[in-house]
N, CA, C and O of each residue as an XYZ file, in Angstrom:
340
protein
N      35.927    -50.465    -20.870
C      35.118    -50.417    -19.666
C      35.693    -51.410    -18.660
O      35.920    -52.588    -18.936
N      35.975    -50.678    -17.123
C      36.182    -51.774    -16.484
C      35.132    -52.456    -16.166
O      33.967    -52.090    -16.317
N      35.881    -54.470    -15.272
C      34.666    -55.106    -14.859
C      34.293    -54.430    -13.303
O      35.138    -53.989    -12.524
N      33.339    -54.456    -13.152
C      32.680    -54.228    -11.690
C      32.574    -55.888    -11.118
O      31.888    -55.741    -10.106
N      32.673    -56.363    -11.153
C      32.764    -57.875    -10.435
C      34.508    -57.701     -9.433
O      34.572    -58.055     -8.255
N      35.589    -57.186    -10.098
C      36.664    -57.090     -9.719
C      36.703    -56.636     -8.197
O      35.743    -55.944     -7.859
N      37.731    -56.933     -7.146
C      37.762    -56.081     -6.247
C      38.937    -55.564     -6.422
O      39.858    -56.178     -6.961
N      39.035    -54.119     -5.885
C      40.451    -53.454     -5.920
C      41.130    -52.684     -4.766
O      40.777    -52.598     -3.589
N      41.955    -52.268     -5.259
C      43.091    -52.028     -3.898
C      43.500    -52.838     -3.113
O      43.789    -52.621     -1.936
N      43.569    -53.924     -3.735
C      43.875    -54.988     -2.739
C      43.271    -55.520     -1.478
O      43.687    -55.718     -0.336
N      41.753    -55.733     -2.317
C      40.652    -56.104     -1.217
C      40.051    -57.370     -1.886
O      39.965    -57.602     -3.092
N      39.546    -58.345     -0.557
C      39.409    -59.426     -0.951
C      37.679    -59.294     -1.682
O      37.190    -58.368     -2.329
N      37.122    -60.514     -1.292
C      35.511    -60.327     -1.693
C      34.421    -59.730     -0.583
O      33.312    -59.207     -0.693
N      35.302    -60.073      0.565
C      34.308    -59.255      1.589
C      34.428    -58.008      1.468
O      33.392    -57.344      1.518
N      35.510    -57.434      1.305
C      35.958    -55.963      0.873
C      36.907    -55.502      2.150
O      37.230    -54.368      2.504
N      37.156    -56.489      2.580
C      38.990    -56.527      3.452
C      40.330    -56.303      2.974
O      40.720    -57.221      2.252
N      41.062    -55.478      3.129
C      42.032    -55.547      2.625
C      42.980    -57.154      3.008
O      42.946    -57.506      4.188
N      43.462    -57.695      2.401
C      44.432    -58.815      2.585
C      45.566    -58.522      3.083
O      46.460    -57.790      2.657
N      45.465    -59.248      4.179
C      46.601    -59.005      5.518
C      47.285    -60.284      6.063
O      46.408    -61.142      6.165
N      48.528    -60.782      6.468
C      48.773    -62.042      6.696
C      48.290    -61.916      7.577
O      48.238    -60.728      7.895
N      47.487    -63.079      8.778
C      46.969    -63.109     10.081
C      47.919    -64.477     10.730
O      47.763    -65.627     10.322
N      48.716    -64.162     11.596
C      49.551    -65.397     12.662
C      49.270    -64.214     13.694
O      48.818    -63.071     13.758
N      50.036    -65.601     14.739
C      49.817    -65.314     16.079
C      51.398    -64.681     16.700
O      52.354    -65.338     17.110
N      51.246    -63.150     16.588
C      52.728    -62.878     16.608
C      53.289    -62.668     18.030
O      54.125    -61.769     18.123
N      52.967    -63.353     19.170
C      53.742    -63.839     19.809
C      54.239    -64.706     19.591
O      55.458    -64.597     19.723
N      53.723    -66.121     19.129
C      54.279    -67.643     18.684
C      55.617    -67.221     17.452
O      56.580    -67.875     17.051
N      55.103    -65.792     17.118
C      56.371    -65.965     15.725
C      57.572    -65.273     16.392
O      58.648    -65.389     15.804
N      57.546    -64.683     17.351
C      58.570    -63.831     18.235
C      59.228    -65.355     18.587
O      60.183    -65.834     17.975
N      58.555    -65.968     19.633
C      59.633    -66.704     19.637
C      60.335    -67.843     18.865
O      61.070    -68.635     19.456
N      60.092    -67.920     17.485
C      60.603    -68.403     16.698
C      62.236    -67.580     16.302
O      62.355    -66.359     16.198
N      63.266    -68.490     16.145
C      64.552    -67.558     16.232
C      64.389    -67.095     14.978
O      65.336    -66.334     14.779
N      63.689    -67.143     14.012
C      63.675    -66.642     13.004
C      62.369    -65.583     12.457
O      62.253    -64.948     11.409
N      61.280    -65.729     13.906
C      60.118    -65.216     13.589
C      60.145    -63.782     13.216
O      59.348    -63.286     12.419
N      61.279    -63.004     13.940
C      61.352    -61.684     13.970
C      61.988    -60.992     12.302
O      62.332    -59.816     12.421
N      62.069    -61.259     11.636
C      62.595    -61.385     10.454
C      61.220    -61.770      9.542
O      60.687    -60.987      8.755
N      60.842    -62.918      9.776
C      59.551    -63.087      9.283
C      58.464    -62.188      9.341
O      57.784    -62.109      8.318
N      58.149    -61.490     10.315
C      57.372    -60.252     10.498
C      57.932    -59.309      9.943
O      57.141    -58.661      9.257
N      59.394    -58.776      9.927
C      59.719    -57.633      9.636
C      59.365    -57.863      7.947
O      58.570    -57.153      7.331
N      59.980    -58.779      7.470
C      59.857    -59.203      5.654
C      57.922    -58.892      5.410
O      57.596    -58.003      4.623
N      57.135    -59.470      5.940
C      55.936    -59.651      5.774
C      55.469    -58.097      6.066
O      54.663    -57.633      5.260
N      55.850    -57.360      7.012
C      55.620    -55.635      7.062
C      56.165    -55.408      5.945
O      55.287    -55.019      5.175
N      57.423    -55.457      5.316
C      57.738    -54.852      4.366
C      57.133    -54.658      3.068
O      56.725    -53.609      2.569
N      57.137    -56.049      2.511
C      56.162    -56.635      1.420
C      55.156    -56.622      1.258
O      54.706    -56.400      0.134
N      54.361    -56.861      2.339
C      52.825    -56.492      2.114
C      52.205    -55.601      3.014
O      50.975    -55.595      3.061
N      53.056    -54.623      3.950
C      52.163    -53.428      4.428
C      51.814    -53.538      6.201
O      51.690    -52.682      7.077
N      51.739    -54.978      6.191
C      50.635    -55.151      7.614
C      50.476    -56.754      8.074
O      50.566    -57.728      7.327
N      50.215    -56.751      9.517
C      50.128    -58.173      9.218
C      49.020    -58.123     11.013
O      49.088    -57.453     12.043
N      48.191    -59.157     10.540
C      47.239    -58.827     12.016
C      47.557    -59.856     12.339
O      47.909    -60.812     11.648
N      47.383    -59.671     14.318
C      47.920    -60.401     15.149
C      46.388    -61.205     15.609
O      45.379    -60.604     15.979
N      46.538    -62.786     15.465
C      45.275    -63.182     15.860
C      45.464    -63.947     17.244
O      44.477    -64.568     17.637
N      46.631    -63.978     18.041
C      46.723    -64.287     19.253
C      45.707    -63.938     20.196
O      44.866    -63.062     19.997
N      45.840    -64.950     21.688
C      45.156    -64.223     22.520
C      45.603    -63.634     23.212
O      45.382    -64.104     24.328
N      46.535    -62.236     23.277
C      47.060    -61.287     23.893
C      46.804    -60.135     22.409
O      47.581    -59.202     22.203
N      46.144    -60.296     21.914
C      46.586    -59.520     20.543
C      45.964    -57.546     21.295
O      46.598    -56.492     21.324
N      44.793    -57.814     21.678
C      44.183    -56.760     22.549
C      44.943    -55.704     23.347
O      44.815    -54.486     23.217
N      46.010    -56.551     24.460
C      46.545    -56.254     25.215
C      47.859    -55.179     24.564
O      48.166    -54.102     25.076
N      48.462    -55.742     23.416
C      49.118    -54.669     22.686
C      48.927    -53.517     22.270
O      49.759    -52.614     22.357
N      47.693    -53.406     21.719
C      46.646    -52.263     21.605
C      46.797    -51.426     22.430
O      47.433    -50.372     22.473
N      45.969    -52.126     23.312
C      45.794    -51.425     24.638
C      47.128    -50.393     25.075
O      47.224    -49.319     25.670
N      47.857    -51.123     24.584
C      49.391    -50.498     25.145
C      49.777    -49.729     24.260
O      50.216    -48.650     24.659
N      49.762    -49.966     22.881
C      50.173    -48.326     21.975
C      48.760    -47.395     21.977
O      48.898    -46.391     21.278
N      47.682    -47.491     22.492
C      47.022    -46.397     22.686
C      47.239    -45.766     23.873
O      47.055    -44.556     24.003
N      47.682    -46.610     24.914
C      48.139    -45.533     26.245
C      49.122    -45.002     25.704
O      49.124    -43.772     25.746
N      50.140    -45.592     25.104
C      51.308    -44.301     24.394
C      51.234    -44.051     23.656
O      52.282    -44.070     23.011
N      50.329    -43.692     23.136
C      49.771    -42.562     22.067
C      49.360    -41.583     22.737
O      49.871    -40.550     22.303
N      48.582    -41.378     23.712
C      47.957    -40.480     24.724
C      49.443    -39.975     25.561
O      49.774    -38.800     25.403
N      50.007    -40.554     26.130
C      50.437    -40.356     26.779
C      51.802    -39.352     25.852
O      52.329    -38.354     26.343
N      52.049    -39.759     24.867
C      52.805    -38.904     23.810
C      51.753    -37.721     23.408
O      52.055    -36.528     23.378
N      50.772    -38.131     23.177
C      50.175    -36.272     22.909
C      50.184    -35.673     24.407
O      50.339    -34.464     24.235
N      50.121    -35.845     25.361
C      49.707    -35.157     26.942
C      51.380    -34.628     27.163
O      51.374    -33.508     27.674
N      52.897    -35.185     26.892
C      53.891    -34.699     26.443
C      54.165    -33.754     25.460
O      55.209    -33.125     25.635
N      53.400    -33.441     24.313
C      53.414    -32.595     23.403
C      52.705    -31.711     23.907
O      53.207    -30.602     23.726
N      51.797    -31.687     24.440
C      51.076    -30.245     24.780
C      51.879    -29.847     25.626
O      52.373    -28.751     25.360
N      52.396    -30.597     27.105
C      53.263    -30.261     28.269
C      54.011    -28.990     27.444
O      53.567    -27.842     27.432
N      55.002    -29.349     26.889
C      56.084    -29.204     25.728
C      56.016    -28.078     25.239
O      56.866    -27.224     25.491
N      54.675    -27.799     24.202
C      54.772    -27.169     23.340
C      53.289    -26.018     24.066
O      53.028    -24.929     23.554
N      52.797    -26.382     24.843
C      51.937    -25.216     25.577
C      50.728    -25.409     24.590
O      50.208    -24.325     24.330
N      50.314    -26.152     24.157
C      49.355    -26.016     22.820
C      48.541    -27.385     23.229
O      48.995    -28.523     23.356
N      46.937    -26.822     23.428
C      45.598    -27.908     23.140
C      46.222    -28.762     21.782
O      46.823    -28.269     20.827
N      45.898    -30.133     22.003
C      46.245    -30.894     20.436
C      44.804    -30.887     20.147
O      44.661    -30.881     18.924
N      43.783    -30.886     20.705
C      42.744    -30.919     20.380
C      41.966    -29.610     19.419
O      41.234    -29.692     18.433
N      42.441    -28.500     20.127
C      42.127    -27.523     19.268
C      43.106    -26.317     18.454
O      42.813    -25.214     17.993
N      44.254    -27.000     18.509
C      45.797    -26.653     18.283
C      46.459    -25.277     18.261
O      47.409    -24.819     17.626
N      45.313    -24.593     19.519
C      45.632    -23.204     20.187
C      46.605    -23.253     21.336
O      46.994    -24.356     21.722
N      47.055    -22.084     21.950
C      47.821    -21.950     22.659
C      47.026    -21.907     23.616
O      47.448    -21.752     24.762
């Protein structure tokens, strides 16, 4: 029998997955920061940005996210929403 006290999938006790949290502008400009992020994506999946610009990035891969589906429909003549012609 397993224990039920355990958390799993790699979740802490709140039931978060465990993520490194820095401030990844401060690690950009470290000459070595960029490496450090890439290793820390690799190894463990993810890493959240707790800066105060962290928002503003967001902000910016969801406009190009949109802005990449509004190109795919252009494109391909097809609602992404209802993936008719």
């Amino acid at each position: 029998m397993s224990d039920r006290q355990k958390p799993h999938n790699g979740r802490d006790l709140d039931g978060q997955h465990k993520v490194k949290r820095v401030d990844v502008d401060d690690l950009r400009t470290d000459p070595n920061g960029e490496d450090f992020i890439r290793d820390d994506v690799r190894l463990g999946g993810a890493v959240e940005d707790t800066g105060a610009h962290a928002g503003e990035h967001a902000e910016r891969i969801a406009d190009l996210v949109n802005t990449n589906r509004e190109n795919i429909s252009r494109v391909t003549g097809r609602d992404q929403d209802s993936g008719r012609k």
